[in-house]
C-alpha positions as CSV (number, residue, x, y, z in Angstrom):
1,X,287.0,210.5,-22.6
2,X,285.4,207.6,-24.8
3,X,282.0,209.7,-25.1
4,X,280.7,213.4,-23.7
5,X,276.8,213.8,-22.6
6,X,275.6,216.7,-24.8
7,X,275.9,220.1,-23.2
8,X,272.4,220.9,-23.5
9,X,272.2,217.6,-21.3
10,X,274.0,218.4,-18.6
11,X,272.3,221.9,-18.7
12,X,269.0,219.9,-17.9
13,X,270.4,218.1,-15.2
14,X,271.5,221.2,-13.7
15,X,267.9,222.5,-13.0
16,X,266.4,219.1,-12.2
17,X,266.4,219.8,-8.0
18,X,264.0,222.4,-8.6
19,X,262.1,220.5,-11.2
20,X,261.5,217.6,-8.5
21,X,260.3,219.5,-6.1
22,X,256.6,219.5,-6.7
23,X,256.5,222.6,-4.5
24,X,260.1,224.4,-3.7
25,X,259.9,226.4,-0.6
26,X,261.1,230.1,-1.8
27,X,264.1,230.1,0.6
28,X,265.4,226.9,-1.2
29,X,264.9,228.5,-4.7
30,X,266.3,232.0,-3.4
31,X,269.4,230.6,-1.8
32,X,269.8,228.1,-4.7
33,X,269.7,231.4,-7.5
34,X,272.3,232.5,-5.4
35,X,274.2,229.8,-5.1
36,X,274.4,229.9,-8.8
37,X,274.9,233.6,-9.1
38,X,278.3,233.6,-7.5
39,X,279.3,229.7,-9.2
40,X,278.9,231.3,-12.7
41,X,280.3,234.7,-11.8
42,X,283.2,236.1,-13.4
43,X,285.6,235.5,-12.0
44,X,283.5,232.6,-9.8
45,X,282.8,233.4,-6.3
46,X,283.1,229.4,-5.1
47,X,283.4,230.5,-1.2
48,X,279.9,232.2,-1.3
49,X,278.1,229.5,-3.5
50,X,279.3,227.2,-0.5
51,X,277.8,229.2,2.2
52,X,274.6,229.2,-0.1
53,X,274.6,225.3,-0.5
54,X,275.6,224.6,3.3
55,X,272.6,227.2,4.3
56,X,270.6,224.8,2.6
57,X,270.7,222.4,5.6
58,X,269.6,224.8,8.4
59,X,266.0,224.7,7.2
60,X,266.1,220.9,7.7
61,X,265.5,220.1,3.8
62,X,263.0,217.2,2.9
63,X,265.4,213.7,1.8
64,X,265.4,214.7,-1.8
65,X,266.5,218.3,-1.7
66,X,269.3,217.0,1.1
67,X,270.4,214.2,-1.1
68,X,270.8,216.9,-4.3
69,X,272.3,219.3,-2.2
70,X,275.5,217.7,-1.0
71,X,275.6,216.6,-4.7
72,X,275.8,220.0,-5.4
73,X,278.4,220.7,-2.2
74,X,280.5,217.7,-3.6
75,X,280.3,218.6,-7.3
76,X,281.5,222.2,-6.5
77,X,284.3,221.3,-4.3
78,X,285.7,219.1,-5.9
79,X,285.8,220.8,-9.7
80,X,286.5,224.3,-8.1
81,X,288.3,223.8,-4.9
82,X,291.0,221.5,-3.1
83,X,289.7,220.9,0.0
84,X,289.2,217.3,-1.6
85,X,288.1,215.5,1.9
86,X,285.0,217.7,2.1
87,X,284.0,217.2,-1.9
88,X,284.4,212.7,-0.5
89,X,282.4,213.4,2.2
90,X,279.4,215.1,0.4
91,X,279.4,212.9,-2.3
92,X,279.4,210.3,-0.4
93,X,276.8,211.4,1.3
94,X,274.6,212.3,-2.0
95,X,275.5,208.5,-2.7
96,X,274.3,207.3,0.4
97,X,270.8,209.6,1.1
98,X,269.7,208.7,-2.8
99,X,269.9,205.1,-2.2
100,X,268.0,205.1,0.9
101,X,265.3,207.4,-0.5
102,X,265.4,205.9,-4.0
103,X,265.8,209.2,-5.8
104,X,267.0,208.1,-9.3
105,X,267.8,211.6,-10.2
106,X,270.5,212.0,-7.4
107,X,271.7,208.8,-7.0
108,X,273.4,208.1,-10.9
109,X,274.9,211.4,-10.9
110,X,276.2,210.8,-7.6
111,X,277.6,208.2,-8.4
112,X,278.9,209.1,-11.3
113,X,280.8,212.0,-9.8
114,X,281.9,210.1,-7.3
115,X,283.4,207.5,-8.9
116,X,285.6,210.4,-11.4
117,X,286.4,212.1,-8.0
118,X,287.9,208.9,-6.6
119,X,290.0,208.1,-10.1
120,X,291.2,211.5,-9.7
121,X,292.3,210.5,-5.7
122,X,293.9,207.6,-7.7
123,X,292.0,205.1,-5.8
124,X,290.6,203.1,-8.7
125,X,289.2,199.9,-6.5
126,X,286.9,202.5,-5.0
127,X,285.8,203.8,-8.3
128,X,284.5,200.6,-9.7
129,X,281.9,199.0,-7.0
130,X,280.4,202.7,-7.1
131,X,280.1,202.3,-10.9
132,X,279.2,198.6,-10.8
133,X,276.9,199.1,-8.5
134,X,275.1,202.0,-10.1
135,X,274.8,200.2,-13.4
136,X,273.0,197.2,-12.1
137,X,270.3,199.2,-10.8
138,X,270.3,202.0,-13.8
139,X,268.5,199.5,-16.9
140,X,264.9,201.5,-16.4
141,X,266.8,204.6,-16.4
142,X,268.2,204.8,-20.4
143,X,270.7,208.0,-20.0
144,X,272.3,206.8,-16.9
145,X,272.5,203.1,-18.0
146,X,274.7,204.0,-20.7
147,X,276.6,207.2,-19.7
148,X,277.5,204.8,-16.5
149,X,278.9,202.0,-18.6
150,X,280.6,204.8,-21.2
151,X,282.2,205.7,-17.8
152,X,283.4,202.2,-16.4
153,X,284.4,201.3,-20.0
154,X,286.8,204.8,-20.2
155,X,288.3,204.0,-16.5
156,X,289.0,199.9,-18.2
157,X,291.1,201.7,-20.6
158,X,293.0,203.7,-18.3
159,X,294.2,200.6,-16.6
160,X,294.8,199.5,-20.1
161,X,292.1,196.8,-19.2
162,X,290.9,196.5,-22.7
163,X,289.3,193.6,-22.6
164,X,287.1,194.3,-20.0
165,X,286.2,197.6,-21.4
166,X,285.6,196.4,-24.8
167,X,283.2,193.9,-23.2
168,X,281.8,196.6,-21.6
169,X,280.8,198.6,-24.6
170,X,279.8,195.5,-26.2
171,X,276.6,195.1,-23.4
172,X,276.3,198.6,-23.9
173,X,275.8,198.5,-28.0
174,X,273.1,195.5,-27.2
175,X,271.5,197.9,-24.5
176,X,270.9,200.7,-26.9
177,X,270.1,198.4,-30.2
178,X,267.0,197.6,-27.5
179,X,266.5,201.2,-26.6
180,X,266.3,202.1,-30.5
181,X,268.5,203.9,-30.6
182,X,271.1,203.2,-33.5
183,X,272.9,206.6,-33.2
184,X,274.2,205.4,-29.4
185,X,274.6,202.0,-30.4
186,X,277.3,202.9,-33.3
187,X,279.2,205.1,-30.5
188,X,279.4,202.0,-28.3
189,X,280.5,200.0,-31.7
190,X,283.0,202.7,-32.7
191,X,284.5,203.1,-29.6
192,X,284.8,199.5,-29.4
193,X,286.3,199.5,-32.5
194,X,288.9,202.1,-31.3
195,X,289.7,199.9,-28.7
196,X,290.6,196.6,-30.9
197,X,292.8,198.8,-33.3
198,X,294.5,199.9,-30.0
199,X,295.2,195.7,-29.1
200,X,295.7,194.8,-33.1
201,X,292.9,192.6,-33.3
202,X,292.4,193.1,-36.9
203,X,290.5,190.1,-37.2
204,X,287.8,191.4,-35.1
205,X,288.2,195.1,-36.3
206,X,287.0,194.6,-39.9
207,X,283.8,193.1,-39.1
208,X,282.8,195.7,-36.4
209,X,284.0,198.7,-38.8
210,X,282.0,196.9,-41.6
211,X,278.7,196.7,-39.3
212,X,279.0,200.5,-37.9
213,X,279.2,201.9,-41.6
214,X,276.5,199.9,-42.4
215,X,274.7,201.3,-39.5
216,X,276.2,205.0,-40.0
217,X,275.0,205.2,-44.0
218,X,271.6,203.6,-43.3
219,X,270.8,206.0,-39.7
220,X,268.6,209.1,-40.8
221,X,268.8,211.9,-38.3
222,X,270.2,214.7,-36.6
223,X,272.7,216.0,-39.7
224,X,275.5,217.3,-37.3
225,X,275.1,213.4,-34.8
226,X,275.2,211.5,-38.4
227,X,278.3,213.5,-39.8
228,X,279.8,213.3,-36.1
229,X,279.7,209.5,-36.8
230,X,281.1,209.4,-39.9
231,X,283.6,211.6,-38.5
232,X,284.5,209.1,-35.9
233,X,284.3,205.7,-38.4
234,X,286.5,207.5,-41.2
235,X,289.4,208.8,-38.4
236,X,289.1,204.9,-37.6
237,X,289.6,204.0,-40.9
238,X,292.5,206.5,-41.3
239,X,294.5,205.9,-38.8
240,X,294.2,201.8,-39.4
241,X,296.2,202.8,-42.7
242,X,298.3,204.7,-40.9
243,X,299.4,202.3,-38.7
244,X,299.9,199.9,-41.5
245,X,302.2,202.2,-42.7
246,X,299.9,202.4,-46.4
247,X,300.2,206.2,-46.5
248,X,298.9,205.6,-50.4
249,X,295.8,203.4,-49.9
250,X,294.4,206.1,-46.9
251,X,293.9,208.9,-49.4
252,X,290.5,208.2,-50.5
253,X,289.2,207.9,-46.6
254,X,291.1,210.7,-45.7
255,X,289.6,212.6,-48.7
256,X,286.3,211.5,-47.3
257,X,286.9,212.4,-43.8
258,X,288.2,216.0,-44.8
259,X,285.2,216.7,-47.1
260,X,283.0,215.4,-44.1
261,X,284.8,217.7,-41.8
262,X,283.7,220.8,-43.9
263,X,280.3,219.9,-44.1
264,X,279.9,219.6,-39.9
265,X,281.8,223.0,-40.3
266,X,278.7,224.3,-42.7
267,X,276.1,223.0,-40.3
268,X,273.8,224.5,-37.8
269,X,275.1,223.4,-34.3
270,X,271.4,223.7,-32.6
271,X,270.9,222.2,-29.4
272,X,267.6,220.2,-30.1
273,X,267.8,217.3,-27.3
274,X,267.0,213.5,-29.0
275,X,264.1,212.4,-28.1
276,X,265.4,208.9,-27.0
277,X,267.3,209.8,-23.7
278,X,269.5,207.0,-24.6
279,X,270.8,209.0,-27.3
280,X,271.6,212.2,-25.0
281,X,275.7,211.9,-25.9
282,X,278.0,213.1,-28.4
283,X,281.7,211.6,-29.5
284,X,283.0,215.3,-29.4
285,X,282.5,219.1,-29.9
286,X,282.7,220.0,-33.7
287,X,285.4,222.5,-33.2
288,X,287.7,219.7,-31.5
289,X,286.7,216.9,-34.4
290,X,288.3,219.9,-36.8
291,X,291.7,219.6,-34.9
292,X,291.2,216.0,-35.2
293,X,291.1,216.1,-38.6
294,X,294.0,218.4,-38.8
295,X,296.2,215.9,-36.9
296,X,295.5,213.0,-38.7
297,X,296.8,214.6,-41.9
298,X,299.5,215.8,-40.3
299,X,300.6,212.6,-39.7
300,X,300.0,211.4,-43.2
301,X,302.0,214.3,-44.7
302,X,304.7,213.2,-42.3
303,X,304.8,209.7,-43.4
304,X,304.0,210.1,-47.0
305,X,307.2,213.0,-47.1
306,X,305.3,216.2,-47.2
307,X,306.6,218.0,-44.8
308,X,306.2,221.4,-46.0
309,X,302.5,219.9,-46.1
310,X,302.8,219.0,-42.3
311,X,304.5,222.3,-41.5
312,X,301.2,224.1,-42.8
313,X,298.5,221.7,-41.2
314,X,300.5,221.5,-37.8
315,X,299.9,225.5,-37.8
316,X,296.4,225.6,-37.8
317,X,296.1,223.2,-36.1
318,X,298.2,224.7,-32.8
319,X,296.3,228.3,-33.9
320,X,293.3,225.9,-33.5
321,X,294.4,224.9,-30.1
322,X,295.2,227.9,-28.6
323,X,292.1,229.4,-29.2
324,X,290.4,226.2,-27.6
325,X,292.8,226.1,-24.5
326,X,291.5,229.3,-23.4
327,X,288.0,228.3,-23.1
328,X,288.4,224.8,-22.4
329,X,290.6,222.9,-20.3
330,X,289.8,219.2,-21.7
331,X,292.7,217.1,-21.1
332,X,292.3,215.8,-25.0
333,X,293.5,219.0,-26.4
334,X,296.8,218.7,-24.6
335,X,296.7,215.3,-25.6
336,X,296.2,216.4,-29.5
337,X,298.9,219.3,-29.0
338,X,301.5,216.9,-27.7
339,X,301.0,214.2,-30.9
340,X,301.1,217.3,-33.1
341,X,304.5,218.3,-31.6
342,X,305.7,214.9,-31.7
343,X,305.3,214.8,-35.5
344,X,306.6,218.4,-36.0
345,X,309.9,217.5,-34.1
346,X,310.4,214.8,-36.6
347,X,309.6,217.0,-39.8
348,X,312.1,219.9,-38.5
349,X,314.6,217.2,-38.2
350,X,314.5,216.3,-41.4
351,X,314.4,219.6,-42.6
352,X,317.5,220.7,-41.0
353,X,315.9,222.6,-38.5
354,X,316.9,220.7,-35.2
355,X,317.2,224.1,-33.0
356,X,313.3,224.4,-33.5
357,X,312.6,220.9,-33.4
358,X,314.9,220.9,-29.5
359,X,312.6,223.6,-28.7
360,X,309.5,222.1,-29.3
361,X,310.7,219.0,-27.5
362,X,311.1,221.3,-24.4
363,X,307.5,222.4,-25.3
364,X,306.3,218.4,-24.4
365,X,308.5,218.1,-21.8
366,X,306.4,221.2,-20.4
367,X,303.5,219.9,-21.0
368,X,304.2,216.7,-19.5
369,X,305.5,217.8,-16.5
370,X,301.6,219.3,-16.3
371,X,299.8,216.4,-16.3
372,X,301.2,212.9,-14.9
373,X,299.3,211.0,-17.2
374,X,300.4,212.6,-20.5
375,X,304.1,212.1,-19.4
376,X,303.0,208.4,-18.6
377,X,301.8,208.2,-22.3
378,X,304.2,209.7,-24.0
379,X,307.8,209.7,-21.9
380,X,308.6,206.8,-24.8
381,X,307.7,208.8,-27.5
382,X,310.1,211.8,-25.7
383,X,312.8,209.5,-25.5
384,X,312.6,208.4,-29.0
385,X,312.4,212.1,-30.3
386,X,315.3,212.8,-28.0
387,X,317.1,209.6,-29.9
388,X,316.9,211.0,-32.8
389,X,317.9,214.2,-32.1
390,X,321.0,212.8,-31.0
391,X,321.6,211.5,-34.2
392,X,320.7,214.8,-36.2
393,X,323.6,216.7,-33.7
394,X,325.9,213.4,-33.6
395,X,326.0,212.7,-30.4
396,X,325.2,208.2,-31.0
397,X,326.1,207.3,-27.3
398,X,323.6,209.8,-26.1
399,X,321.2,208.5,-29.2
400,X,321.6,204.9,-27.7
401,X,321.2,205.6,-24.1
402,X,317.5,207.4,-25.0
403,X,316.5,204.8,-27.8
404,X,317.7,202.3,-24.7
405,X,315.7,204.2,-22.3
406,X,312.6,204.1,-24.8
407,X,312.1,201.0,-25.2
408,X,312.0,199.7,-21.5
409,X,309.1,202.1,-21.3
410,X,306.7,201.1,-24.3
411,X,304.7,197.8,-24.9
412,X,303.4,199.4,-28.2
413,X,305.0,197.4,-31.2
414,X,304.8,200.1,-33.6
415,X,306.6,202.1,-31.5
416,X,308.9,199.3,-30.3
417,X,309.8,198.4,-34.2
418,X,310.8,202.3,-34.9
419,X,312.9,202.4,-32.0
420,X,315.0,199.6,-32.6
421,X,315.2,200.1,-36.5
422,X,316.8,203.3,-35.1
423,X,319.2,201.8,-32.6
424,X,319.8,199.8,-35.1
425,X,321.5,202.5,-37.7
426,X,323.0,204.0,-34.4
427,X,324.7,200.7,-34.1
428,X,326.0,201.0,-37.9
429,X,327.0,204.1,-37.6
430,X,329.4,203.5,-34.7
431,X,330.8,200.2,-36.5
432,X,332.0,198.9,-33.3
433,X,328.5,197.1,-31.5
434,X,328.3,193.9,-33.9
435,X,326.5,191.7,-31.3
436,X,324.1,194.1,-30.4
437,X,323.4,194.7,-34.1
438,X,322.9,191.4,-35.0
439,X,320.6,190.8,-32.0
440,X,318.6,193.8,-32.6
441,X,317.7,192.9,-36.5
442,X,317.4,189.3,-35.8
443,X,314.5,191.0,-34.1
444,X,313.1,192.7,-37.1
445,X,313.8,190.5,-39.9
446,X,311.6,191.7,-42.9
447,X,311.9,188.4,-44.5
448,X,310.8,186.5,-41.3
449,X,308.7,186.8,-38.6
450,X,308.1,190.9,-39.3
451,X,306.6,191.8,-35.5
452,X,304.8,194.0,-36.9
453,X,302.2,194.6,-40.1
454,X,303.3,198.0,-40.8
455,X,304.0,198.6,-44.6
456,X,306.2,201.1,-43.9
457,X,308.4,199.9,-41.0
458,X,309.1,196.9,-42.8
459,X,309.7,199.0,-45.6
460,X,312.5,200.6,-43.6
461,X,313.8,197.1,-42.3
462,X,315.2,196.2,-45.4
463,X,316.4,199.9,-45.9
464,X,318.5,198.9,-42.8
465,X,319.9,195.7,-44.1
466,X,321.1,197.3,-47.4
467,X,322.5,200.3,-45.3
468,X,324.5,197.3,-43.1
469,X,325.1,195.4,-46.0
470,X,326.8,198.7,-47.8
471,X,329.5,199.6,-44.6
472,X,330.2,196.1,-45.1
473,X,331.2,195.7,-49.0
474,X,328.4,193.4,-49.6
475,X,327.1,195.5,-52.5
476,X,324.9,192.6,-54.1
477,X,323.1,191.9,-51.3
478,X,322.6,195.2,-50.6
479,X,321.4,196.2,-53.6
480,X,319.2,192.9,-52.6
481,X,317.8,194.6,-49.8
482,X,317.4,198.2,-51.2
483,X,315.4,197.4,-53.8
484,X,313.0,195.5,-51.7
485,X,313.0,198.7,-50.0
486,X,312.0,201.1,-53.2
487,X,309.5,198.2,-54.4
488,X,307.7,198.7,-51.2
489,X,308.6,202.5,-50.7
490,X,307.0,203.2,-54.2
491,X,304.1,201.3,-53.6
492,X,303.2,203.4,-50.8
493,X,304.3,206.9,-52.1
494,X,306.9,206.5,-48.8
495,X,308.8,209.6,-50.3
496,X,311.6,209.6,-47.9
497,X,312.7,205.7,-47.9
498,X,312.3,205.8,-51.9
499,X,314.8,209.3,-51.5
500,X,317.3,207.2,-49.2
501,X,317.2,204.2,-51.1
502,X,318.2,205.9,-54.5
503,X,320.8,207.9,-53.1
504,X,322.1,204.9,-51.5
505,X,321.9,202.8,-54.4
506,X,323.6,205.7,-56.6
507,X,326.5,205.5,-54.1
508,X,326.7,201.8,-54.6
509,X,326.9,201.9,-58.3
510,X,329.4,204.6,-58.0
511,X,331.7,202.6,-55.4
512,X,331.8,199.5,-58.3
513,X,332.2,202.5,-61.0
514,X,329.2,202.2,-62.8
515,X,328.4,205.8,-63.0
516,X,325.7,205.7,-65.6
517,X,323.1,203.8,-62.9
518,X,324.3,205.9,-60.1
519,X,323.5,209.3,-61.9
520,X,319.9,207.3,-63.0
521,X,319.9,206.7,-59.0
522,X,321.4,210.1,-57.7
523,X,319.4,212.5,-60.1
524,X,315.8,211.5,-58.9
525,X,317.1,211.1,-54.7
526,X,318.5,214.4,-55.5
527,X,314.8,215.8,-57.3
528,X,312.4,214.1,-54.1
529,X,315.1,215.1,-51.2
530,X,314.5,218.9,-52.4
531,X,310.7,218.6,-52.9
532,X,310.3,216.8,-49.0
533,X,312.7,219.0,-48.4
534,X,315.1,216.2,-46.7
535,X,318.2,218.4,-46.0
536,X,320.9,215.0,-45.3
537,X,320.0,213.4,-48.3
538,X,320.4,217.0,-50.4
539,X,323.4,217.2,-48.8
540,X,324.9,213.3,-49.6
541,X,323.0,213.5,-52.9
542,X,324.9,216.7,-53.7
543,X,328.2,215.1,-52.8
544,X,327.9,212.1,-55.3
545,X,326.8,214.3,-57.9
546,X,330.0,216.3,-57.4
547,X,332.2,213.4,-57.2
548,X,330.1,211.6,-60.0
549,X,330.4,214.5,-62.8
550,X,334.2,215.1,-61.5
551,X,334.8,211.2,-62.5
552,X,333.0,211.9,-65.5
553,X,334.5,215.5,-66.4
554,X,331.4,217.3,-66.4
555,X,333.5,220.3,-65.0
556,X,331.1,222.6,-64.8
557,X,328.5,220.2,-63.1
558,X,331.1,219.3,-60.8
559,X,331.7,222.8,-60.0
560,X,327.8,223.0,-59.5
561,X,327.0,220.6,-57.3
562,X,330.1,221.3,-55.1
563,X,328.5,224.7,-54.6
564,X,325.3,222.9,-53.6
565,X,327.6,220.7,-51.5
566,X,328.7,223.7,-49.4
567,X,325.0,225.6,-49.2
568,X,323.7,222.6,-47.7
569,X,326.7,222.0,-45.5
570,X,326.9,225.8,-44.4
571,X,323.4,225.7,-43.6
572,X,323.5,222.6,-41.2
573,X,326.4,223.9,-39.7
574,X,325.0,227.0,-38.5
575,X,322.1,224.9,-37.4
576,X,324.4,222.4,-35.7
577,X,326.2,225.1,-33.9
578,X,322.5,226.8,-32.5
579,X,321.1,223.9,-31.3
580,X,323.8,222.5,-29.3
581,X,324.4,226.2,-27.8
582,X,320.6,226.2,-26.2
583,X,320.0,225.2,-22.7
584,X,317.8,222.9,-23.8
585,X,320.7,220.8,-25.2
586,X,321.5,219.4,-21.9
587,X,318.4,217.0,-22.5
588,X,320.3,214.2,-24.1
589,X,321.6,213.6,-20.6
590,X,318.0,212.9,-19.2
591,X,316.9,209.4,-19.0
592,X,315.0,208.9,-15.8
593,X,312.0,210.5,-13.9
594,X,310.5,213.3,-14.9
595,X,312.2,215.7,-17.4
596,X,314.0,218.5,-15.9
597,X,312.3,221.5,-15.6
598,X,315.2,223.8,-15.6
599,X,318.2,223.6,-18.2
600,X,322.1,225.2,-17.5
601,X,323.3,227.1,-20.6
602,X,325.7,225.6,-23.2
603,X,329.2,227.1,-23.8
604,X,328.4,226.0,-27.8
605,X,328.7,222.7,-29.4
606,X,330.4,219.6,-27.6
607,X,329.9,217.2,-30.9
608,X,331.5,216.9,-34.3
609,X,329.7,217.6,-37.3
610,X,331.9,215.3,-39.2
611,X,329.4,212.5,-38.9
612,X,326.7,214.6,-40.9
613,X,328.9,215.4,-43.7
């Protein structure tokens, strides 16, 4: 969700039937303590709080105690039951009765809950009028006004409607700038700003981040709602350098937004309401902002080359989860577990651990098979992780067909540009699909027409064209091309492109003989592969060494790095040999539909591992 009312909030809407009621009857307050009783029982008796509520409308209820009533009846079955036609026809009801009788109270939360039951239904159309509708008629009422357009905005950006959303937030940011209050007008800005990062309109991004820190330094209140904003701004910031691929120029904000997670961390978390009832929400709770946190540098690790980093953070992070997942079944934490995964399966690749890293991609297949929407946001990052996997294990038709089946399922350009920079080196690696080569990098062309403004992607575009321009014998330009790469690569502390450009380099000054600049090449590749760890570059960096001093006759170093030669080779082997023997192997195959829930064991591996070594 965009933005959560605050719990205390929704505790105080809760009680507010009794509250109206100038003076409740005893049987309505009897049967609505039971009622409640046997909802919050452990476990929850929802059949008897039913009866309660439905008993309710034999003693021919005055209009506003009706009206609240199948509020409650609809609220109840639809979040605890499946008898979904009932929960429509209550709250429809609820919706109907408050409008009639005018009771404010009733009819916004009616409407809200109907409108989330009718998303749920997937009937969208019907969803919006109620919202519409209900916003037009909410400006005297403050909390509604803006939860209601919070809520219209959120079910924009499920249809991926982000123009209408961020106009939406927009009129909300105005609308609480009026109501005074500056704490819900920089939620409406900053979730507007999340929104334009999400359509790459940087040109309207910088301006609105500008304004909301403005607006976020300047704000004096509630420690924990000022913190939760700079929370909020600073994971903007972050992951705008992120996805400009300047994993160097992010560390001071993510410095910033670590040091403010530890002080929300150190804070009271009271529940003294605002004031302002337009200021009743909160971005989210402090314990899932920490996991937040967590995730965002994870991903920086990943990019920068830390992985050992990564390894440590992605722990804590799932340890974090786990403990949430019990108590709370918010689809955003299975949305934060899955992006965690998906950067984990990339570290363990890297690291030579690709039986763990299959493993885990079953994990978000399983997860994904949960919730329709996750798989709907993520079956291209699955098929990508699956891609690459195939190239870890060899298998490049399998590598293609998934990298293939990616890309007809994003629109994301990022996402697009790393996908086919990998086809790409599947392409090179199979030496035989020159017209789909050349069609794929005309595509991403670092030197013209880059589709994307990622620092590091392009980075790894011209790591591309040297690696094609090597296979080919076209050592000058590739030396061109890789060099442009480790300009770029050191700029932004990109670790592992600066580790495969030297080795590559090395092995281009050692094919023309000039053994002095491939040692000055090989040496340093060989010093950053081991401190990533990055076990294919160890492995080719320990193979040039060992031809390098052998040309040379540096026996003994020879001798040494041909016994680091066969570590590193032993080791992927054995990890070659486990991963294609799981069940889970059989997932290269899958490139439609939902993944496969079930997997047939594997008689061992079907590949070569001549290709890694």
């Amino acid at each position: 969700a965009l933005i959560r009312t605050c719990p205390a909030c929704r505790f105080s809407h809760q009680s507010e039937a009794v509250a109206s009621t100038e003076t409740p009857e005893p049987w309505y307050l009897a049967l609505l303590g039971f009622a409640e009783h046997f909802r919050t029982s452990s476990p929850p008796k929802i059949r008897l709080c039913v009866h309660c509520l439905q008993a309710v409308f034999q003693f021919k209820p005055p209009p506003r105690v009706e009206a609240r009533t199948h509020l409650q009846l609809g609220s109840v079955l639809y979040r605890h039951t499946k008898n979904s036609e009932l929960a429509q026809t209550h709250l429809e009801k609820a919706v109907s009765r408050s409008h009639i009788s005018q009771f404010e109270d009733v009819k916004f939360e009616a409407a809200s809950i109907l409108s989330e039951f009718y998303c749920q239904q997937n009937l969208v159309d019907s969803a919006k009028p109620v919202l519409r509708k209900a916003i037009q008629i909410s400006q005297q009422t403050p909390y509604w006004h803006c939860r209601l357009l919070f809520q219209l905005a959120q079910l924009h950006t499920l249809e991926k409607d982000l123009v209408s959303a961020c106009d939406l937030l927009g009129v909300g940011a105005e609308y609480a700038r009026v109501m005074g209050s500056e704490y819900t007008r920089s939620l409406f800005l900053l979730s507007k700003g999340m929104l334009l990062l999400m359509e790459r309109k940087l040109s309207e991004v910088h301006p609105l981040l500008t304004l909301c820190g403005t607006i976020v330094e300047n704000w004096q209140g509630n420690p924990i709602q000022k913190e939760s904003l700079r929370v909020f701004f600073l994971v903007l910031q972050v992951t705008h350098y992120l996805d400009a691929g300047q994993v160097k120029s992010v560390k001071p904000c993510l410095k910033q937004l670590q040091q403010c997670i530890q002080t929300i961390s150190t804070l009271h978390d009271d529940e003294i309401l605002p004031t302002n009832p337009a200021a009743l929400f909160h971005w989210l709770p402090k314990e899932h902002m920490c996991v937040l946190v967590y995730l965002v540098t994870v991903m920086h690790s990943m990019q920068a080359g830390y992985l050992e980093k990564a390894q440590k953070y992605t722990d804590k992070a799932l340890m974090q989860l786990e403990k949430l997942k019990m108590l709370d079944n918010s689809p955003i934490l299975s949305t934060f577990q899955v992006i965690l995964l998906e950067h984990i399966i990339m570290c363990r690749l890297v690291t030579g651990h690709k039986a763990t890293a299959l493993q885990e991609i079953s994990q978000v297949c399983q997860l994904c098979q949960q919730s329709p929407r996750l798989f709907t946001n993520h079956a291209a990052q699955l098929h990508t992780l699956l891609g690459l996997y195939c190239i870890s294990v060899n298998c490049m038709d399998n590598a293609e067909a998934q990298f293939t089946a990616a890309l007809q399922m994003t629109t994301h350009q990022e996402l697009w540009t790393f996908i086919v920079t990998n086809l790409a080196s599947v392409y090179i690696r199979e030496g035989n699909r020159h017209q789909e080569l050349y069609s794929l990098l005309e595509r991403i062309n670092p030197d013209h027409n880059f589709p994307v403004s990622s620092h590091c992607l392009r980075a790894a575009a011209f790591y591309i064209r040297g690696l094609l321009s090597f296979f080919q014998g076209r050592y000058n330009e590739a030396k061109r091309f890789l060099r442009e790469t480790l300009k770029m690569s050191n700029a932004e502390d990109l670790n592992r492109l600066t580790a495969c450009s030297l080795v590559l380099l090395g092995h281009i000054f050692f094919v023309l003989g000039n053994h002095r600049e491939s040692n000055n090449m090989v040496v340093p590749a060989m010093q950053l592969a081991s401190k990533i760890p990055d076990m294919s570059v160890q492995l080719w960096s320990s193979a040039l060494l060992k031809d390098l001093n052998k040309a040379c006759g540096n026996t003994m170093d020879a001798h040494e790095a041909a016994q680091m030669h066969q570590n590193f080779s032993q080791q992927l082997l054995q990890d070659h040999i486990a991963a294609c023997s799981l069940p889970e192997h059989n997932l290269i195959s899958w490139t439609d539909g939902l993944p496969p829930v079930q997997f047939q064991p594997q008689n061992g591996p079907t590949t070569s591992l001549a290709g890694l070594l």
